[in-house]
C-alpha positions as a Markdown table, in Angstrom:
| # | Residue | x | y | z |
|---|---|---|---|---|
| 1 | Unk | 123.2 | 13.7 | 144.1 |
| 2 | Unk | 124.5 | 16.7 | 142.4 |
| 3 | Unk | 127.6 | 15.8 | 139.7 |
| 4 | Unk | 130.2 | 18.1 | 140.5 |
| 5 | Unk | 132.3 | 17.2 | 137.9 |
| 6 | Unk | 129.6 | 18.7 | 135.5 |
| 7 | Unk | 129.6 | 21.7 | 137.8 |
| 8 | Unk | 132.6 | 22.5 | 137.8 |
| 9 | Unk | 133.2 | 22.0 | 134.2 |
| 10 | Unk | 130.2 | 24.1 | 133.3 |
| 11 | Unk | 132.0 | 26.7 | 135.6 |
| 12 | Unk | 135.1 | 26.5 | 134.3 |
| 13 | Unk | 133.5 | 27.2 | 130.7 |
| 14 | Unk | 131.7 | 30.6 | 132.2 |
| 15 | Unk | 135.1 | 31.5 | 133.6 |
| 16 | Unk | 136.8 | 30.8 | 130.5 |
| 17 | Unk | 134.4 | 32.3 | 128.3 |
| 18 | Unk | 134.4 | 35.6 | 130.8 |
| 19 | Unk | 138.3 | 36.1 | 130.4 |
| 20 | Unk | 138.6 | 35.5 | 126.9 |
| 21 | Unk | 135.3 | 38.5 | 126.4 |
| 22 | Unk | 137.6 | 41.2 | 129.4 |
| 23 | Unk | 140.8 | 40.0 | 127.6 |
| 24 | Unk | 139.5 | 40.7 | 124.0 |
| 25 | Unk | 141.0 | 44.3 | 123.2 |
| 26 | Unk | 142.4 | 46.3 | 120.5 |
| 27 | Unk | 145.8 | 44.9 | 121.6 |
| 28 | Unk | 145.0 | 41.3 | 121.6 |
| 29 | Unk | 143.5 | 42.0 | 118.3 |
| 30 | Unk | 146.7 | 43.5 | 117.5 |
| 31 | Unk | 148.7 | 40.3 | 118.2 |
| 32 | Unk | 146.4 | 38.4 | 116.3 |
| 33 | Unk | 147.0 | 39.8 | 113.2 |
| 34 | Unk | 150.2 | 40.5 | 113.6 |
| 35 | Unk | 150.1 | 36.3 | 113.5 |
| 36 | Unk | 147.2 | 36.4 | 110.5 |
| 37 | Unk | 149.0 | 38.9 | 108.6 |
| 38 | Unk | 152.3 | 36.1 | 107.7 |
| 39 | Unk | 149.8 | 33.7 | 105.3 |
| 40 | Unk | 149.7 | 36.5 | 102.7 |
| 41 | Unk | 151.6 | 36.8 | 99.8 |
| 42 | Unk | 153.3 | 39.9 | 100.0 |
| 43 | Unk | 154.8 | 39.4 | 103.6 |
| 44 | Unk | 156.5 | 36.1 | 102.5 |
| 45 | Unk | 157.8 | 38.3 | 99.6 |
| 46 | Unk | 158.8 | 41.7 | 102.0 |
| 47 | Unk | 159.6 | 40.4 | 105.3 |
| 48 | Unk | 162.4 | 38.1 | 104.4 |
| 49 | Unk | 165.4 | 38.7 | 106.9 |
| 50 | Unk | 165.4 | 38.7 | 110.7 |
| 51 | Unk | 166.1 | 43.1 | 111.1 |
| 52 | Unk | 162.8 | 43.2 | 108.8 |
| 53 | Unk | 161.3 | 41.0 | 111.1 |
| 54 | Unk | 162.7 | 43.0 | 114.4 |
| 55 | Unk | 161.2 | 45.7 | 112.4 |
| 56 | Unk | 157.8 | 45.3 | 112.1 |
| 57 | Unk | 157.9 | 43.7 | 115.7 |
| 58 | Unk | 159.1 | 47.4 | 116.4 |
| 59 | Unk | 156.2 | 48.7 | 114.6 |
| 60 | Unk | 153.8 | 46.8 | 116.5 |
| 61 | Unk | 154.8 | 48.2 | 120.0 |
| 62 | Unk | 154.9 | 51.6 | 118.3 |
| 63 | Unk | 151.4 | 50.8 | 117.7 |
| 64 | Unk | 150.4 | 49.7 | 120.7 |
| 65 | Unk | 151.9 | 53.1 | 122.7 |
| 66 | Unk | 149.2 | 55.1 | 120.3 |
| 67 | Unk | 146.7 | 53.1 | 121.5 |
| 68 | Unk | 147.6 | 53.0 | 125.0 |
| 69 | Unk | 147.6 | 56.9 | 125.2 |
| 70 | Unk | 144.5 | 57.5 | 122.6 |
| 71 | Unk | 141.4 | 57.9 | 124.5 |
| 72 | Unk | 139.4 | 57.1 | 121.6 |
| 73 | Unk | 141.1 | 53.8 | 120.8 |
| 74 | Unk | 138.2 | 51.7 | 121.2 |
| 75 | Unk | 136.2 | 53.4 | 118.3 |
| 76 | Unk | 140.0 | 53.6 | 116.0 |
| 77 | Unk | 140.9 | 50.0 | 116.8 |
| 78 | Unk | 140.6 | 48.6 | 112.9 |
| 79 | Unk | 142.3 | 51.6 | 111.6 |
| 80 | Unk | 145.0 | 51.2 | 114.0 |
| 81 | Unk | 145.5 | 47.7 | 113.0 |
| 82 | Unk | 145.3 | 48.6 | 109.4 |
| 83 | Unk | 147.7 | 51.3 | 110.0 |
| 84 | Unk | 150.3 | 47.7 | 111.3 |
| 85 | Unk | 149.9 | 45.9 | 108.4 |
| 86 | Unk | 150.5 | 49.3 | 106.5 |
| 87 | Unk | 154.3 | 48.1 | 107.2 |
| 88 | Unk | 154.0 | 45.9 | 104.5 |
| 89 | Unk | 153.2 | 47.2 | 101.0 |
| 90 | Unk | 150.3 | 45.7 | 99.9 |
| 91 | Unk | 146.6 | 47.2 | 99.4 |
| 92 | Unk | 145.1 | 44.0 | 98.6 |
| 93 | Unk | 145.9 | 42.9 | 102.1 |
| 94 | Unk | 142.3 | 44.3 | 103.9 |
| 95 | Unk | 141.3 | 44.3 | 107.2 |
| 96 | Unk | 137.8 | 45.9 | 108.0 |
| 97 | Unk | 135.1 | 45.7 | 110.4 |
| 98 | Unk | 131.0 | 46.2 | 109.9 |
| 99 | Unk | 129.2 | 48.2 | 112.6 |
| 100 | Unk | 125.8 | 46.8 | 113.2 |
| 101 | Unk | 124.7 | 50.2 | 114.9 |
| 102 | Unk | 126.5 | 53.2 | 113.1 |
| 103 | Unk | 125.7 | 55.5 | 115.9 |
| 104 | Unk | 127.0 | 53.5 | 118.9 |
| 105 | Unk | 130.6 | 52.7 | 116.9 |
| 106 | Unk | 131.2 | 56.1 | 116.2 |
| 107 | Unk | 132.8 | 58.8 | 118.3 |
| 108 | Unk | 131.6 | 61.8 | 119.5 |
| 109 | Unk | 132.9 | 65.6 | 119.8 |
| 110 | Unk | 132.6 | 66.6 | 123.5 |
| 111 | Unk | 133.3 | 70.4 | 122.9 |
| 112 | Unk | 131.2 | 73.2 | 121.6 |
| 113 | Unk | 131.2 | 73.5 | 118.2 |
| 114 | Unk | 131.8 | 77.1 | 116.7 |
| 115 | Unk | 131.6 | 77.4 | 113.0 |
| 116 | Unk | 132.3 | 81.2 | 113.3 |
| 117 | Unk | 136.1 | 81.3 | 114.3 |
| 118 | Unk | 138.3 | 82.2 | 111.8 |
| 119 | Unk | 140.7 | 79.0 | 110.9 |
| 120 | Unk | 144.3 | 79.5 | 112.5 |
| 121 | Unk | 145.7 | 76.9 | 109.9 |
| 122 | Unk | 144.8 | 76.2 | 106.1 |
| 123 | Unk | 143.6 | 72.8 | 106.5 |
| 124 | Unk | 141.1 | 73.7 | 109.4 |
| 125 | Unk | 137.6 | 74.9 | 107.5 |
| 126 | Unk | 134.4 | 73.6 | 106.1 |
| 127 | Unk | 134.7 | 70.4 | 104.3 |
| 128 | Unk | 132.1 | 68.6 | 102.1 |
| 129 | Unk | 131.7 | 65.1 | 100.4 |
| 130 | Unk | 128.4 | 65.0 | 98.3 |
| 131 | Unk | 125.2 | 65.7 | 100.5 |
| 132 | Unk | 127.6 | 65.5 | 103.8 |
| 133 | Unk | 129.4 | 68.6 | 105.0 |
| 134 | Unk | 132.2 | 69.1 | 108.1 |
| 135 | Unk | 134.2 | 71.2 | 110.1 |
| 136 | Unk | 137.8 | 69.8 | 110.3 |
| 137 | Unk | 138.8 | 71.5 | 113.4 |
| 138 | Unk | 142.5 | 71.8 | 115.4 |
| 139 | Unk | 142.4 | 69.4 | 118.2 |
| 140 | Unk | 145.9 | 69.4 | 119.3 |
| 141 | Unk | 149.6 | 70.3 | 117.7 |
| 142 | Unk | 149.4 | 68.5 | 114.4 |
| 143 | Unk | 146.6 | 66.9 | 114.6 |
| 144 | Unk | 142.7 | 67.5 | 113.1 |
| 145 | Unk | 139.4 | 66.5 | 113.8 |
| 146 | Unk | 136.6 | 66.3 | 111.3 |
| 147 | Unk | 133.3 | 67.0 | 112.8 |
| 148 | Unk | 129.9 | 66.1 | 111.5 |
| 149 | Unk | 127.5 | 69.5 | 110.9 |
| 150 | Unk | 125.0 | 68.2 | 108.4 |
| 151 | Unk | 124.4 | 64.4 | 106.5 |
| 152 | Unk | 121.2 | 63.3 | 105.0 |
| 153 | Unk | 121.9 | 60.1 | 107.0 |
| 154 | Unk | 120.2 | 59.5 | 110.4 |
| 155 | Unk | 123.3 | 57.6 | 111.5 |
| 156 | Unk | 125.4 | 61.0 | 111.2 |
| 157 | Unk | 123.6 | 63.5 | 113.6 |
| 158 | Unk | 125.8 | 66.6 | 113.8 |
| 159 | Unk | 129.3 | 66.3 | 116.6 |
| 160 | Unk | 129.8 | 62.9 | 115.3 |
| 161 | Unk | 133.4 | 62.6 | 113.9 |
| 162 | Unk | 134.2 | 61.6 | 110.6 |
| 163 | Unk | 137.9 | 61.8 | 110.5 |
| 164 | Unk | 141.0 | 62.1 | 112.0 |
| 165 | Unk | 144.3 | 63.6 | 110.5 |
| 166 | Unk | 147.9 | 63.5 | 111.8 |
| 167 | Unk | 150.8 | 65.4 | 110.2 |
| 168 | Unk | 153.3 | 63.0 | 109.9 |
| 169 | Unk | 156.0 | 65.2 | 107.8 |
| 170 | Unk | 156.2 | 68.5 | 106.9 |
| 171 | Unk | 154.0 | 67.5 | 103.6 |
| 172 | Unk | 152.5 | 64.6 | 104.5 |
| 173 | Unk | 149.4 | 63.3 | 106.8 |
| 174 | Unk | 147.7 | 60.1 | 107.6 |
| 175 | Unk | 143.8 | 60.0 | 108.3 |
| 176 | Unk | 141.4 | 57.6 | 110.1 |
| 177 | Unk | 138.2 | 58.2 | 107.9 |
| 178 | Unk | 135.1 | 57.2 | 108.9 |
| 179 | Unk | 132.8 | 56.3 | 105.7 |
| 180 | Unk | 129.2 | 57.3 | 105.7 |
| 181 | Unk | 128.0 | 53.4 | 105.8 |
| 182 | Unk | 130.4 | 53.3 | 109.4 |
| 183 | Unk | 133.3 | 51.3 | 108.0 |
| 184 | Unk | 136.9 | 52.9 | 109.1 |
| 185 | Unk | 139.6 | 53.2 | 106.9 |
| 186 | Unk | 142.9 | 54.5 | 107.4 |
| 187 | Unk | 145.8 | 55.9 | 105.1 |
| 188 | Unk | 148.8 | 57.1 | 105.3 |
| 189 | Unk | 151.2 | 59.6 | 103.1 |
| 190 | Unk | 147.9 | 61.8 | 102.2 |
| 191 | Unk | 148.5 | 65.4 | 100.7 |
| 192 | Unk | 146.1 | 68.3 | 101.9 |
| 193 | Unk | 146.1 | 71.3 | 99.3 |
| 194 | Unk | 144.2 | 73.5 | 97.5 |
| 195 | Unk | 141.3 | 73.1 | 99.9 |
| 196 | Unk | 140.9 | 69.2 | 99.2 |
| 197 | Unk | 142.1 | 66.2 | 101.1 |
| 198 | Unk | 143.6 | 64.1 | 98.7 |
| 199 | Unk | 142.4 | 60.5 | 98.3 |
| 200 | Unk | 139.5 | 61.1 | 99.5 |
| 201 | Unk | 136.3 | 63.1 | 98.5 |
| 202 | Unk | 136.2 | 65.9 | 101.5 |
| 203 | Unk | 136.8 | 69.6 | 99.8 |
| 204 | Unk | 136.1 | 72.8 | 100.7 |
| 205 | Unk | 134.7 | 74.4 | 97.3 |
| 206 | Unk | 131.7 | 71.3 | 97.0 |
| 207 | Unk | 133.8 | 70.3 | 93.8 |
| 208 | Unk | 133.7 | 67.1 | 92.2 |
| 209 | Unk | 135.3 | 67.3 | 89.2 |
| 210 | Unk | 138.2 | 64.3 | 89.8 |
| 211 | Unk | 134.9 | 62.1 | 90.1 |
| 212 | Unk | 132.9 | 59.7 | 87.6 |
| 213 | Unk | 130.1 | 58.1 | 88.3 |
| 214 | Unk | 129.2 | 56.2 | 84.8 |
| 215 | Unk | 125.3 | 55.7 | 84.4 |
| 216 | Unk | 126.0 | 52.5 | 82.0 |
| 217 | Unk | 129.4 | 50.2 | 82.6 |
| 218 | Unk | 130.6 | 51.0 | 78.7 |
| 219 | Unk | 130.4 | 55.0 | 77.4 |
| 220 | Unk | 130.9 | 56.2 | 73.9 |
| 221 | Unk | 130.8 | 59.6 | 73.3 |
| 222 | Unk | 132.0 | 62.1 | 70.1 |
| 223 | Unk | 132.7 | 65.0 | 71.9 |
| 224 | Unk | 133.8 | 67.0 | 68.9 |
| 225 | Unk | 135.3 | 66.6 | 65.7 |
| 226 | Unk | 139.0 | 65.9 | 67.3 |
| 227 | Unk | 138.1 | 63.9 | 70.3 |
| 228 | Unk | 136.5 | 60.7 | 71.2 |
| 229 | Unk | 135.4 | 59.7 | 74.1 |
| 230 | Unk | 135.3 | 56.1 | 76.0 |
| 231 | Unk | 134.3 | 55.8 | 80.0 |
| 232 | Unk | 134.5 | 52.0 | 81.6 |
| 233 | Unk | 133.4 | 52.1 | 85.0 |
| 234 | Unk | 134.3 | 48.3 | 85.6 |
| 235 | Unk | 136.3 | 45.5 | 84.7 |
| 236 | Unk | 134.8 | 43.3 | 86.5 |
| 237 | Unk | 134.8 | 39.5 | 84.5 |
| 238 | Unk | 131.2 | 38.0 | 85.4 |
| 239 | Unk | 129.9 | 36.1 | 81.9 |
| 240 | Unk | 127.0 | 38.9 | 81.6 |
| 241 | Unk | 129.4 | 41.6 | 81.8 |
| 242 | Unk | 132.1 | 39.9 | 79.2 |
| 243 | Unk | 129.2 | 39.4 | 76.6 |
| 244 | Unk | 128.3 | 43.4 | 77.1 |
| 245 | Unk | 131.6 | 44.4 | 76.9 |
| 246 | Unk | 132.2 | 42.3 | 73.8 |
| 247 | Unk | 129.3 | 43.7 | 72.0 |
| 248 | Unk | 130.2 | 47.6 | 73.3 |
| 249 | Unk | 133.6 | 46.8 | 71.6 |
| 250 | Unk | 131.9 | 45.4 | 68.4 |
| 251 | Unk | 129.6 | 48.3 | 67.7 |
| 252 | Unk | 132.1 | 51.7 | 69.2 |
| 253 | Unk | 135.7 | 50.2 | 68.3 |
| 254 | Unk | 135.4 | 51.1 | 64.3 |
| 255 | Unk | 133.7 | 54.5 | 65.4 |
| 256 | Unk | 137.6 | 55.5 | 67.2 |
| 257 | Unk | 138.8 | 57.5 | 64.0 |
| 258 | Unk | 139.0 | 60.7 | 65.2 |
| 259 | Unk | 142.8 | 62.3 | 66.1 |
| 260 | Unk | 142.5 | 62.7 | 70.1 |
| 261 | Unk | 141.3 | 59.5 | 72.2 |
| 262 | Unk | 139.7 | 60.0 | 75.9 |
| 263 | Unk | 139.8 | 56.7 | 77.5 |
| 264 | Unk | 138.2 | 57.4 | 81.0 |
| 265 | Unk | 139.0 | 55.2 | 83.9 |
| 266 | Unk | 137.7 | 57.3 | 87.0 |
| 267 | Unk | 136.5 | 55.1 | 89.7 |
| 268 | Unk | 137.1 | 51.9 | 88.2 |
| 269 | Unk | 138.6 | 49.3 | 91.2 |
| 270 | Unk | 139.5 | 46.8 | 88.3 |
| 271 | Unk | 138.5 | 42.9 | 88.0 |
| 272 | Unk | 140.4 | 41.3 | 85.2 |
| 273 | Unk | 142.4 | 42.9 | 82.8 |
| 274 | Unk | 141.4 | 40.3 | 80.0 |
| 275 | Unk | 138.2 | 42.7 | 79.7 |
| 276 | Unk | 140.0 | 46.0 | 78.6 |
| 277 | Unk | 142.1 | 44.0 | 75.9 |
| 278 | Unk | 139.9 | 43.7 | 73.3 |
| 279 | Unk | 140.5 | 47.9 | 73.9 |
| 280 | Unk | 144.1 | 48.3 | 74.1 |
| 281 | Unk | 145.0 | 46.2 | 71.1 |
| 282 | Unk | 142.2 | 48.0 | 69.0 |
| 283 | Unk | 144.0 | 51.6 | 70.0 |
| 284 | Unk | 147.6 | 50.3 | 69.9 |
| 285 | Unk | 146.9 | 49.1 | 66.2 |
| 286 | Unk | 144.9 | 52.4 | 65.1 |
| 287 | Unk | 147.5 | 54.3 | 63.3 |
| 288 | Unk | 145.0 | 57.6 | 62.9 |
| 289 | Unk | 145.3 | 58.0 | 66.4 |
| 290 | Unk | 147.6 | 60.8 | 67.2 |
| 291 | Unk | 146.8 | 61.2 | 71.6 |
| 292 | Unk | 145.2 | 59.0 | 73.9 |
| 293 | Unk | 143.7 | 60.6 | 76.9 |
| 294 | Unk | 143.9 | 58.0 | 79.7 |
| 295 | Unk | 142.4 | 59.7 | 82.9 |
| 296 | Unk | 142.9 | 58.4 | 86.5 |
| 297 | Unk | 141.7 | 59.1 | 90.1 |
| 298 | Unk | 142.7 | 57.8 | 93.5 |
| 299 | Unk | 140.1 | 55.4 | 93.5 |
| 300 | Unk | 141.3 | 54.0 | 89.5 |
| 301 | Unk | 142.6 | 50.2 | 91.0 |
| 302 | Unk | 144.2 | 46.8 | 90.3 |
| 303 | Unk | 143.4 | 45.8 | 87.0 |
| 304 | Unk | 142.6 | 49.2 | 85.7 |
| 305 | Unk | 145.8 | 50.3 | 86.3 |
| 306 | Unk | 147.6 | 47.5 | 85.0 |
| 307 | Unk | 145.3 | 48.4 | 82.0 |
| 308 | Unk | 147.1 | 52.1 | 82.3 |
| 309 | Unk | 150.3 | 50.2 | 82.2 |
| 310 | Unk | 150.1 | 48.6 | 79.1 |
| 311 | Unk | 148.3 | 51.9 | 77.4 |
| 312 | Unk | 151.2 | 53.5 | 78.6 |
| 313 | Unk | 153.7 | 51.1 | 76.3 |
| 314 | Unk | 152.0 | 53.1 | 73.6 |
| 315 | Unk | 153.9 | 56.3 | 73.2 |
| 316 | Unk | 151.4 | 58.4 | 72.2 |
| 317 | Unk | 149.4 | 57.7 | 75.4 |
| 318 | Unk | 149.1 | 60.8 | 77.9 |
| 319 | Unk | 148.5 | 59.9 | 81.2 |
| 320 | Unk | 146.3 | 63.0 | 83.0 |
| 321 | Unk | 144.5 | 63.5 | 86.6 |
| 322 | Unk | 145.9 | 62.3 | 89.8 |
| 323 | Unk | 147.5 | 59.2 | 91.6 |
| 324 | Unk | 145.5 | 56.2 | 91.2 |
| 325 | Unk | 145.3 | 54.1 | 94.2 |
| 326 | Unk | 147.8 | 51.7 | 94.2 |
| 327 | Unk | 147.1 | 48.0 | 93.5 |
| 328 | Unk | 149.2 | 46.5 | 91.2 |
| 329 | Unk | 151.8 | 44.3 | 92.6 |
| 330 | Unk | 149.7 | 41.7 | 94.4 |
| 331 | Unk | 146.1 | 40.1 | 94.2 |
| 332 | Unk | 144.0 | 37.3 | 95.0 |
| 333 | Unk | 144.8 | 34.9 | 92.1 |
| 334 | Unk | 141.7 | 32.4 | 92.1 |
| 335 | Unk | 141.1 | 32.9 | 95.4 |
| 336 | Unk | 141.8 | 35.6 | 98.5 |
| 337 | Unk | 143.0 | 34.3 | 101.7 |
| 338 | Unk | 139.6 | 35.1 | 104.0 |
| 339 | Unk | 139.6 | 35.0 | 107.6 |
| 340 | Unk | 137.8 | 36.7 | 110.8 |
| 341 | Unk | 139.8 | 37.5 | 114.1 |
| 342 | Unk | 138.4 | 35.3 | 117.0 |
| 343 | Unk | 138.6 | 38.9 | 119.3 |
| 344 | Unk | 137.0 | 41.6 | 117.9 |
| 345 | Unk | 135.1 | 40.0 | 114.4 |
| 346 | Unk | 137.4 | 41.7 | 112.3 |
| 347 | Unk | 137.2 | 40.3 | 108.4 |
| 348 | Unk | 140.6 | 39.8 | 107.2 |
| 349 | Unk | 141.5 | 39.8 | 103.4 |
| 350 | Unk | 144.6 | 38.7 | 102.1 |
| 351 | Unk | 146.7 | 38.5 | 99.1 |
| 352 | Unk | 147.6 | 35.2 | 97.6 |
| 353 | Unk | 149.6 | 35.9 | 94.2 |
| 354 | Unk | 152.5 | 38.3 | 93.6 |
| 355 | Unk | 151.4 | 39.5 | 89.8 |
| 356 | Unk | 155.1 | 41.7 | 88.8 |
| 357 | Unk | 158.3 | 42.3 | 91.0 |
| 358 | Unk | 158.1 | 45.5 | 89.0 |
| 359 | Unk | 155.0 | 46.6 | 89.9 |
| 360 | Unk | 156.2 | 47.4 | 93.4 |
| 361 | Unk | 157.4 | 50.8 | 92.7 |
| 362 | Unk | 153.5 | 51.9 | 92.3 |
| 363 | Unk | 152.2 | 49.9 | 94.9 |
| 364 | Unk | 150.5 | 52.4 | 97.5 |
| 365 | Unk | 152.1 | 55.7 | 95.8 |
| 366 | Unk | 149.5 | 55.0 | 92.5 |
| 367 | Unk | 150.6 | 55.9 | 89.2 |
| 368 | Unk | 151.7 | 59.6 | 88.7 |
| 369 | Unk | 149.5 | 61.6 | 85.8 |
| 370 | Unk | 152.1 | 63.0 | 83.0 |
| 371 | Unk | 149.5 | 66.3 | 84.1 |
| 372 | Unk | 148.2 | 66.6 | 87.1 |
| 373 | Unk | 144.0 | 68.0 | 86.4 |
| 374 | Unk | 143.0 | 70.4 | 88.9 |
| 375 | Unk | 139.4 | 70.4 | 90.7 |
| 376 | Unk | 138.4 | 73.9 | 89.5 |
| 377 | Unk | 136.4 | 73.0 | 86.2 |
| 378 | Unk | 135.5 | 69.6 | 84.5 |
| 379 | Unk | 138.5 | 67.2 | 83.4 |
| 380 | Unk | 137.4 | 66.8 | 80.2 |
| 381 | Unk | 137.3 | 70.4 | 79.7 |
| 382 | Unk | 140.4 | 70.6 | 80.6 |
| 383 | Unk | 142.0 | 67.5 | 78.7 |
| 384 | Unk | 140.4 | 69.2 | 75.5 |
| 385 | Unk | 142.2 | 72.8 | 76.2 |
| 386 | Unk | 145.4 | 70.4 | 76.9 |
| 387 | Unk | 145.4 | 69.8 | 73.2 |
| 388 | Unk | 143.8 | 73.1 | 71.6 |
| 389 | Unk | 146.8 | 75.4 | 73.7 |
C-alpha cells in the first residue's frame, strides 16, 4: 500500500523547491539585501530617521525600474545590487559574486564591431589595461559600452563586454566593470579625462604611471642626494609580516637623512595601521627632514590612508597623485559580518565598527592629493621636478 502522506510530502518539497529556483531573481535578491544590508555598522549609524528610511526604500524601486527595462540585467544583477547599498556610505560594506564559468556570466556584443569609425565623443576610443585592450563604444544617449578586442585570457574572446558607463551628471559617470577574473564591480561618481577612466586601470595611451606593483612588501631606495625613497605595498598584520617589517624599519629608518622623503603608498588596501607606526613616528621626530612625499592612487585603502592621515598632521607632509579609494570611516573590527544570499549565492561583507565620525567626509570621495600627478611620465619623476622647479 502506497503512503500518500509521504507522497505528497515528497511532492510538496519538488513544488516548493521549483518556486523558490523560478522565483529567485535579481529582484528577490534585491529584497534580500535590502533586509541583510541593516546588521552593518554604518546603516545603524546613516539611516537613522524614518524620511532616510522612505529614502532608500525609494532608492530600491528606482533600482528595480533599471532592472526591469535593462535587457542585460541578468548578467549586471550584483552590480545593481551594489549600486543599492551605494545609498549608504560605506566601502567596507561588499557584496560580490564568483562566476564558476567566466564565459557563460558574461555578456556579449550582438553588433558588428568596427574599429575604423572615427569616435563622435571623447570618451569613445581604444582603451587598454595591461595585456587587455577595448573599444568603449556609444550604445545609446549617455551611455558606453566597453568591448573586448584582444586579452591573453581564454575566458575574454573578443565581443565580450567589459564595461558599462552611464553619465550621471554633466561631469560625472558610474560604471559596471567586469574584472578580468569575471567578478563585477560597480562605482559611481567616476571622472573620464585625459584619455583615462579614473579609478580604474582602462586608458587610451597604454600608460601606467599612477601604478605600483612592489616586487618585495618593504622598498628602500636613495634616489639621489636630496631624496629618499620608501614603497610599502602592504599593511597587512600576519606575525611573519610584523617581524619583516620590524627588521626593514631597524636597518632603513637611520638611512632617512636626506632633505626630501618619498613615502610611496600606491596600491596598498591597508590591514592595520599599528604596522606603519614604527614609520610615522620615526619621520615625525626627524628634524632634517624638510618634505615628505606621500603618494596615493585610487586603489591606496583603509589603513593606508588612515596612515596618510596621521602623515598629514605633520606639516611638512605633501600629499601628491590622485584620490585614494575611500575607506576610512568603517571596518571590520575583529571580525566582518559574513553572509551569502539564499537566492542568487551572493557573498555579503559587512562592516561591524565605526573607526572616526570624522572620517566620513573621505569616505567614497578618497583623499584629495595637495598635486594632482598626471599619467604622462613616471610619478617619481615628477615628484622630484616638484621640488627642483
Amino acid at each position: 500500500m502506497y503512503n500518500y502522506n509521504f507522497i505528497w510530502a515528497f511532492v510538496l518539497l519538488l513544488t516548493t523547491a521549483y518556486s523558490q529556483e523560478k522565483d529567485c531573481n535579481c529582484m528577490t535578491a534585491l529584497n534580500e539585501v535590502s533586509e541583510v544590508i541593516k546588521s552593518s555598522k554604518s546603516y545603524k549609524d546613516q539611516v537613522t530617521t524614518a524620511n532616510l528610511r522612505i529614502e532608500l526604500q525609494e532608492w530600491r524601486e528606482q533600482i528595480k525600474e533599471e532592472i526591469k527595462n535593462d535587457s542585460l540585467s541578468t548578467f549586471f544583477c550584483v552590480g545593481y545590487i551594489q549600486k543599492y547599498i551605494s545609498f549608504i556610505k560605506d566601502r567596507h560594506n561588499e557584496i560580490y559574486s564568483i562566476p564558476e564559468d567566466i564565459p557563460v556570466n558574461i555578456p556579449s556584443y550582438s553588433k558588428n564591431i568596427d574599429t575604423t569609425l572615427t569616435a563622435s565623443d571623447s570618451i569613445s576610443g581604444i582603451y587598454f589595461a595591461g595585456s587587455d585592450k577595448i573599444l568603449v563604444k556609444k550604445s545609446a544617449e549617455d551611455e558606453w559600452l566597453g568591448i573586448t578586442l584582444n586579452s591573453n585570457s581564454k575566458a575574454w574572446t573578443k565581443g565580450k563586454i567589459r564595461l558599462r558607463i552611464k553619465k550621471t551628471s554633466p561631469k560625472t559617470f558610474e560604471i559596471f566593470e567586469f574584472y578580468k577574473n569575471g567578478l563585477l564591480f560597480y562605482q559611481n561618481t567616476i571622472s573620464i579625462s585625459e584619455g583615462r577612466i579614473h579609478s580604474t586601470f582602462w586608458n587610451k595611451e597604454d600608460n601606467y604611471f599612477f601604478n605600483k606593483n612592489h616586487a618585495e612588501n618593504f622598498n628602500y631606495t636613495s634616489l639621489n642626494p636630496s631624496f629618499d625613497y620608501v614603497g610599502i605595498k602592504t599593511l597587512s598584520r600576519t606575525k611573519a609580516l610584523m617581524k619583516e617589517a620590524d627588521k626593514f624599519y631597524d636597518e632603513t629608518l637611520q638611512k632617512l637623512e636626506k632633505e626630501n622623503l618619498i613615502i610611496d603608498l600606491r596600491n596598498n588596501g591597508g590591514g592595520s595601521l599599528k604596522q606603519a607606526k614604527p614609520l610615522i613616528k620615526y619621520v615625525k621626530r626627524n628634524s632634517s627632514l624638510k618634505t615628505i612625499y606621500v603618494v596615493i592612487n585610487f586603489k591606496t585603502s583603509s589603513a593606508a590612508e588612515l596612515a596618510v592621515l596621521e602623515l598629514l598632521e605633520d606639516n611638512r607632509t605633501k600629499l601628491v597623485g590622485e584620490n585614494s579609494r575611500g575607506m576610512l570611516a568603517y571596518g571590520y573590527g575583529n571580525k566582518a559580518y559574513k553572509t551569502t544570499t539564499s537566492c542568487m549565492d551572493y557573498n555579503i561583507t559587512l562592516s561591524t565598527k565605526h573607526n572616526n565620525k570624522a572620517y566620513a567626509q573621505y569616505e567614497t570621495k578618497g583623499l584629495t592629493p595637495d598635486v594632482k600627478l598626471s599619467n604622462t611620465t613616471s610619478w617619481i619623476e615628477q615628484i622630484i621636478n616638484i621640488e627642483e622647479n
